[in-house]
C-alpha positions as CSV (number, residue, x, y, z in Angstrom):
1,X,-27.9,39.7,-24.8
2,X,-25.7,36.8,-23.1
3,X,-27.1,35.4,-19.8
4,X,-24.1,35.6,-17.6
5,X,-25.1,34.0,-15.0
6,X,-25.4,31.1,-17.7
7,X,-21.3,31.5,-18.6
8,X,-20.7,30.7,-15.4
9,X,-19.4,27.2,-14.7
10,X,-21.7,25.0,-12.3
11,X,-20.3,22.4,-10.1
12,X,-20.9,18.8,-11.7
13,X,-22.5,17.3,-8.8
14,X,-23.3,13.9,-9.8
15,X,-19.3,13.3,-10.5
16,X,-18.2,14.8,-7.2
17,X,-20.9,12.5,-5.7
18,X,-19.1,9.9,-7.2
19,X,-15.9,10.8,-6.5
20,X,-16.6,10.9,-3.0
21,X,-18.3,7.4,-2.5
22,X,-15.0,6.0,-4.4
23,X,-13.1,7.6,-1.8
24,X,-14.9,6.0,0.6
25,X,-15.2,2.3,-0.5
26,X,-11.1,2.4,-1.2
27,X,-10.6,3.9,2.0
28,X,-12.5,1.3,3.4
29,X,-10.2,-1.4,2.4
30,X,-7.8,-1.3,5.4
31,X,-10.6,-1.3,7.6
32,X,-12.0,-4.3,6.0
33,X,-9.2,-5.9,5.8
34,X,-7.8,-5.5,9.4
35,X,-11.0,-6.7,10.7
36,X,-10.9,-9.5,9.0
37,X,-6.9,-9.9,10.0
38,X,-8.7,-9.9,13.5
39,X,-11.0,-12.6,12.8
40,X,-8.6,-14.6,12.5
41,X,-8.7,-15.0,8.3
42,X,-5.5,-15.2,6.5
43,X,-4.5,-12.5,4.0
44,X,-4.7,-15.0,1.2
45,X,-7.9,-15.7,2.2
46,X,-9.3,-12.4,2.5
47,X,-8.0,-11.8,-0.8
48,X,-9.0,-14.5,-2.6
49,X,-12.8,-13.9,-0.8
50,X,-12.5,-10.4,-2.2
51,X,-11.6,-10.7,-5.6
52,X,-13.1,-13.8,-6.6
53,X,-16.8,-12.6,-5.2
54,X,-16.0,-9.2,-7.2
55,X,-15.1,-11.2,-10.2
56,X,-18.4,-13.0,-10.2
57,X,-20.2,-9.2,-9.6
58,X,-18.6,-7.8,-12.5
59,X,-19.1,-10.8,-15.0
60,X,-23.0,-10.6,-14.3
61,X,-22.3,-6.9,-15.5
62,X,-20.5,-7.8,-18.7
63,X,-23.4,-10.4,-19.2
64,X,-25.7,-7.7,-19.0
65,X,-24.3,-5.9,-21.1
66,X,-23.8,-8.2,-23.8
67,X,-19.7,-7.6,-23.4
68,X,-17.5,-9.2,-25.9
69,X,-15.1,-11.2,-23.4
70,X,-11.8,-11.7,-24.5
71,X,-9.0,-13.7,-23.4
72,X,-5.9,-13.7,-26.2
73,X,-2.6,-14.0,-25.3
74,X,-2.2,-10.1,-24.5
75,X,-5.3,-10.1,-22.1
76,X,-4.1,-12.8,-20.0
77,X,-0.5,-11.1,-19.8
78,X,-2.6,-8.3,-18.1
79,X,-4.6,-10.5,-16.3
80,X,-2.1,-12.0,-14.8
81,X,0.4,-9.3,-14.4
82,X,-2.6,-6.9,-12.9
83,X,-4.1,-9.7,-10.7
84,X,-1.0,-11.2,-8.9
85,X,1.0,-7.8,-8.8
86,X,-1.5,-4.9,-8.4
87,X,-3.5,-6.8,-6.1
88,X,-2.6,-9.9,-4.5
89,X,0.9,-8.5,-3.5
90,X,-0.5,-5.7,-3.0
91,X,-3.8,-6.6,-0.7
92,X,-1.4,-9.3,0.9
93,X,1.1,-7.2,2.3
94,X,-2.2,-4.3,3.4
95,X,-4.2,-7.7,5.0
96,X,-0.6,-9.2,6.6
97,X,0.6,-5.6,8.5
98,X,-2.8,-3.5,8.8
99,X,-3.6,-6.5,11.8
100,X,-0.9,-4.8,14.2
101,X,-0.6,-1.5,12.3
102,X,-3.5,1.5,12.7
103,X,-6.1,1.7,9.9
104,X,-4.7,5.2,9.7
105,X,-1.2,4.2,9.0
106,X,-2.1,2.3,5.9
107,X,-4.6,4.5,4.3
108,X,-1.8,7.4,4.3
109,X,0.7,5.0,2.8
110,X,-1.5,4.2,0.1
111,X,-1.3,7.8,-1.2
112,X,2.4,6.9,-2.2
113,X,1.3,5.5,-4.8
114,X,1.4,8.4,-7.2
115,X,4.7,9.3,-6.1
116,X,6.1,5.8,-6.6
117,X,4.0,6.0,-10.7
118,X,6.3,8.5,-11.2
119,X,9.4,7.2,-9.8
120,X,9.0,4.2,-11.6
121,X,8.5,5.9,-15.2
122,X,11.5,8.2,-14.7
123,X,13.3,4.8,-14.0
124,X,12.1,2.9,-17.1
125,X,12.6,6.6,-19.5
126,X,8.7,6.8,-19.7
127,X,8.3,10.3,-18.1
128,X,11.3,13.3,-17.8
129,X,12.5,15.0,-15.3
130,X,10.5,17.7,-14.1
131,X,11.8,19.9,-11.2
132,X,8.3,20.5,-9.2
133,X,7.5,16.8,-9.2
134,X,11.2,15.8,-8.2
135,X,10.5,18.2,-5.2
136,X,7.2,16.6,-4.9
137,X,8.9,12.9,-4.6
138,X,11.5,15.0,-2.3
139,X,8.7,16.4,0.2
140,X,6.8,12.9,-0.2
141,X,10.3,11.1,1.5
142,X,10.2,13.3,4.4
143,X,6.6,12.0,5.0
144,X,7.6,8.7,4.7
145,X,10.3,9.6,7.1
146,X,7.6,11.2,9.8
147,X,5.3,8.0,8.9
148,X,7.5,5.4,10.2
149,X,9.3,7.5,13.0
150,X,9.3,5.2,16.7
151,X,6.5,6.2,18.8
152,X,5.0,9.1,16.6
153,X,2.9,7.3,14.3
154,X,3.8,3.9,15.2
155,X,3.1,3.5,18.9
156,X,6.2,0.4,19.3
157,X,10.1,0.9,17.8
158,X,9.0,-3.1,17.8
159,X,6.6,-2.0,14.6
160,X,9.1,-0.8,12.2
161,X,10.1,-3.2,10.1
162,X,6.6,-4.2,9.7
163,X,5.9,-0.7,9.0
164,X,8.3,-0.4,6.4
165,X,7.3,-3.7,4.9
166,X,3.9,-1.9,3.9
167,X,5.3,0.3,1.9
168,X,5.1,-2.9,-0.8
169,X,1.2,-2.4,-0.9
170,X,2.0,1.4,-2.9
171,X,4.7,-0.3,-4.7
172,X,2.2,-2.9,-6.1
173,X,0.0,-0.4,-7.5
174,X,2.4,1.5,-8.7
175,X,3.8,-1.2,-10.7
176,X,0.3,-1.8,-11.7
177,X,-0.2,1.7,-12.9
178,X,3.0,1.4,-15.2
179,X,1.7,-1.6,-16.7
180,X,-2.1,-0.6,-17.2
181,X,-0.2,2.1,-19.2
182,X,2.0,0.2,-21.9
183,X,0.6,-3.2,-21.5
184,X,-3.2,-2.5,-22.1
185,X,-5.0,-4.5,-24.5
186,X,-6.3,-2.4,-27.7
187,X,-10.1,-2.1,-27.5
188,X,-11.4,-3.9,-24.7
189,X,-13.7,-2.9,-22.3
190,X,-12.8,-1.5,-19.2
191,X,-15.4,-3.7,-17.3
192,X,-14.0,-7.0,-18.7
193,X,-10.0,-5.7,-18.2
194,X,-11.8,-5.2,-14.1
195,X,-13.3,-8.3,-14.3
196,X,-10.3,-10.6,-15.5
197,X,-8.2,-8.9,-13.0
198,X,-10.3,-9.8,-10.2
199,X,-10.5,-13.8,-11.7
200,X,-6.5,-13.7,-12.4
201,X,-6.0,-12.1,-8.4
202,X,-8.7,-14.7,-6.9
203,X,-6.7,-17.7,-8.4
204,X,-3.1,-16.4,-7.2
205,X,-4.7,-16.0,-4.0
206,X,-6.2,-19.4,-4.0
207,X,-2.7,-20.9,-4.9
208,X,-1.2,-19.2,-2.2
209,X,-3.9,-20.1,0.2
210,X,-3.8,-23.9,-0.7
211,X,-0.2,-23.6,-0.1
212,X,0.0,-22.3,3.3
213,X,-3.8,-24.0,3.8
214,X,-5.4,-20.8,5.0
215,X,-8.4,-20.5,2.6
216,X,-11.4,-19.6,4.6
217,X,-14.1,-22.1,4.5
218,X,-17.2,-19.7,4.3
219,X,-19.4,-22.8,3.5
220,X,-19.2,-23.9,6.6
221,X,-21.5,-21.5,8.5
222,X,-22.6,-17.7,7.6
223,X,-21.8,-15.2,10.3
224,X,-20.1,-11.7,10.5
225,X,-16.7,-12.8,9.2
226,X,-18.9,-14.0,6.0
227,X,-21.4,-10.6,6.0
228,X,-17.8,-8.7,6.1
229,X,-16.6,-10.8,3.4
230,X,-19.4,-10.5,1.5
231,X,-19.2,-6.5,1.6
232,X,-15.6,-6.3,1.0
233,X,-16.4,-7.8,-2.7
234,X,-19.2,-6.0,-3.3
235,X,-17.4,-2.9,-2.3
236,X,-14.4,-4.0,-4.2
237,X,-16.9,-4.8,-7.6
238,X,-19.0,-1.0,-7.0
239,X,-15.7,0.6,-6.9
240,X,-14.2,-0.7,-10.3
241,X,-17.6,0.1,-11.6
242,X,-17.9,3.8,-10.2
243,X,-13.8,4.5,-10.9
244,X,-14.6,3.7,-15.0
245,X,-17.7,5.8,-15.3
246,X,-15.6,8.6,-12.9
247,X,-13.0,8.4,-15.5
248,X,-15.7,8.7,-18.8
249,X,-17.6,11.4,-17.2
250,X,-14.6,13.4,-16.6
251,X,-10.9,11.9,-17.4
252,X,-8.5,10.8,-15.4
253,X,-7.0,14.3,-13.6
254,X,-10.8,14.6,-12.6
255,X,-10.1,11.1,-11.3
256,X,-6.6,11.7,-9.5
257,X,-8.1,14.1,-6.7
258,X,-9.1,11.0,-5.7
259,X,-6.3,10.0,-3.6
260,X,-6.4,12.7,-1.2
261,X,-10.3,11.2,0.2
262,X,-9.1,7.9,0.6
263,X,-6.8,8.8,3.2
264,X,-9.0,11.0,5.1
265,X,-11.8,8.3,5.2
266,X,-9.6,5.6,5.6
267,X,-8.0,7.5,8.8
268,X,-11.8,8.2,9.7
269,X,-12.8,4.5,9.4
270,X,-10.1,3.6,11.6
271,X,-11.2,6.0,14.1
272,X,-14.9,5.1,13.8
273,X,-14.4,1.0,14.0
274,X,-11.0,0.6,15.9
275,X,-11.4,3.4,18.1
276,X,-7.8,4.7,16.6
277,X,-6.2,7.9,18.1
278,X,-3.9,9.4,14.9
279,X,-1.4,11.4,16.4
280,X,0.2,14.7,15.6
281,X,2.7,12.7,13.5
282,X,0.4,10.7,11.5
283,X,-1.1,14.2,10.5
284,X,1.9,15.6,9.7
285,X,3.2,12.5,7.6
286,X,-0.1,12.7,5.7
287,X,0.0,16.6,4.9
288,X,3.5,16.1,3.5
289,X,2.6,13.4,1.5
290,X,-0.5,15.1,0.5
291,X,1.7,17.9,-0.6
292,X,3.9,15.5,-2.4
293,X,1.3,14.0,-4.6
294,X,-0.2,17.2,-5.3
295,X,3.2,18.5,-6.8
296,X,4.0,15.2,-8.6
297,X,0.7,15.6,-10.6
298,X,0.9,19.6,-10.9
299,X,4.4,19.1,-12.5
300,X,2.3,16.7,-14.8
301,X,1.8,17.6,-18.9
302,X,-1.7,17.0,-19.4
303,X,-2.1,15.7,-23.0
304,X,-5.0,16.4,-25.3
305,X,-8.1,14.1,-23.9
306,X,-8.6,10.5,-26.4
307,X,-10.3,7.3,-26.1
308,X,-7.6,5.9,-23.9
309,X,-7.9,8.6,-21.2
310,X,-9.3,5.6,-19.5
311,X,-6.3,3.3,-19.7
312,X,-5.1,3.8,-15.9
313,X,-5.5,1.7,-13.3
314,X,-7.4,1.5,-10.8
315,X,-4.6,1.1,-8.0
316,X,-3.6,4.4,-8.1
């Protein structure tokens, strides 16, 4: 006799864990970083802090793991290309406007980053058109439009072209996404593609810092701007670690619900740490957006699941 109480499927806990504690470290990031903007440390700083403490954090894990490192030409193309695009632009531009922006403002513009994947891909020929996620990208505009509206979600007409300038941090990683896609290197770890990333951001960062002379001396003296440092890397390190083993455990689809609980923690950090009031608007921009995304990856084929389910990046 079949147990059918045994058919039935059980929830995977341990993944949904997961998936919730990497929603809350990305949606961290604009809180981390505006307090940081606060403090007084420089965007290139902050990001060069970030990356290059992550760095170190994940190449103790590939030296634990015995992890063949590999650095051809191909690797550093994506090194570089990953590094200085899907994260030093990108964490640049999120440091440089979350300072006068809300916490909440950022975290909902982030979830663009989907939406912008696709854009891109119809753009280069990678993906078709496909009606439902045109109307996704369609419904994700008018939340765009609601985001940046005067006095709705930005509290000052002064803030708008600031506002609009961060719409360059979900541009970043969708860029990033595209290229994680066709210009992966064949059989190479995920760990040590995380880990070069993080080296190939720190050192743009540092180069942009030296320019503009804004690198944070954290040897100086060890206080909070240092503890906050020091826990934006290791947050930045445990969330490349728990997206890859998110993404073996169950694929990448699994992975892309993960969009939706950034935003709502990143709106609840800013409420929690700023004291940030979200308006009606900012809701309203976020459900639509929301709605967007959800369409844009409905509308998505889902191909058969193979060893490079794993390829995407963590940006999006």
């Amino acid at each position: 006799m079949t147990d059918v109480t045994a058919a039935k499927p059980a929830i995977r806990w341990w993944p949904l864990l997961l998936l919730i504690v990497l929603g809350a470290l990305w949606g961290g990031n604009p809180a981390f970083s505006k307090a940081l903007a606060i403090a007084g440390v420089s965007p290139f700083a902050v990001v060069f802090w970030q990356t290059f403490g992550a760095g170190i954090l994940l190449l103790l894990v590939c030296l634990a793991r015995r992890t063949s490192l590999r650095f051809g030409t191909k690797h550093l193309i994506y090194f570089i290309f990953m590094g200085v695009v899907g994260v030093d632009v990108s964490y640049v531009t999120l440091v440089f406007t979350v300072e006068q922006l809300s916490a909440g403002y950022v975290s909902v513009l982030i979830l663009f980053s989907p939406m912008l994947t696709y854009a891109i891909a119809l753009l280069l020929r990678m993906e078709p058109m496909v009606t439902i996620r045109a109307v996704g990208i369609a419904v994700g505009l008018a939340g765009a439009g609601v985001l940046v509206i005067p006095e709705g979600s930005l509290p000052s007409r002064d803030l708008l072209p600031l506002a609009l300038l961060a719409f360059i941090t979900p541009l970043g990683y969708a860029a990033a996404n595209i290229f994680a896609e066709i210009g992966r290197p064949a059989n190479t770890d995920n760990v040590t593609l995380a880990m070069g990333t993080m080296f190939a951001a720190a050192l743009g960062a540092l180069v942009g810092g030296l320019f503009d002379n804004s690198i944070y001396p954290v040897w100086e003296n060890f206080g909070h701007i240092e503890i906050l440092l020091t826990f934006f890397a290791l947050a930045t390190a445990a969330a490349f670690l728990i997206f890859y083993v998110i993404i073996v455990m169950e694929g990448a689809v699994y992975l892309g619900q993960v969009g939706y609980s950034v935003t709502v923690f990143g709106v609840c950090w800013g409420i929690l740490f700023f004291g940030e009031k979200p308006s009606g608007w900012l809701w309203l921009a976020a459900v639509l957006v929301a709605v967007g995304v959800a369409l844009v990856n409905f509308g998505k084929p889902r191909p058969a699941k193979s060893a490079d389910d794993d390829s995407r990046s963590p940006s999006s």
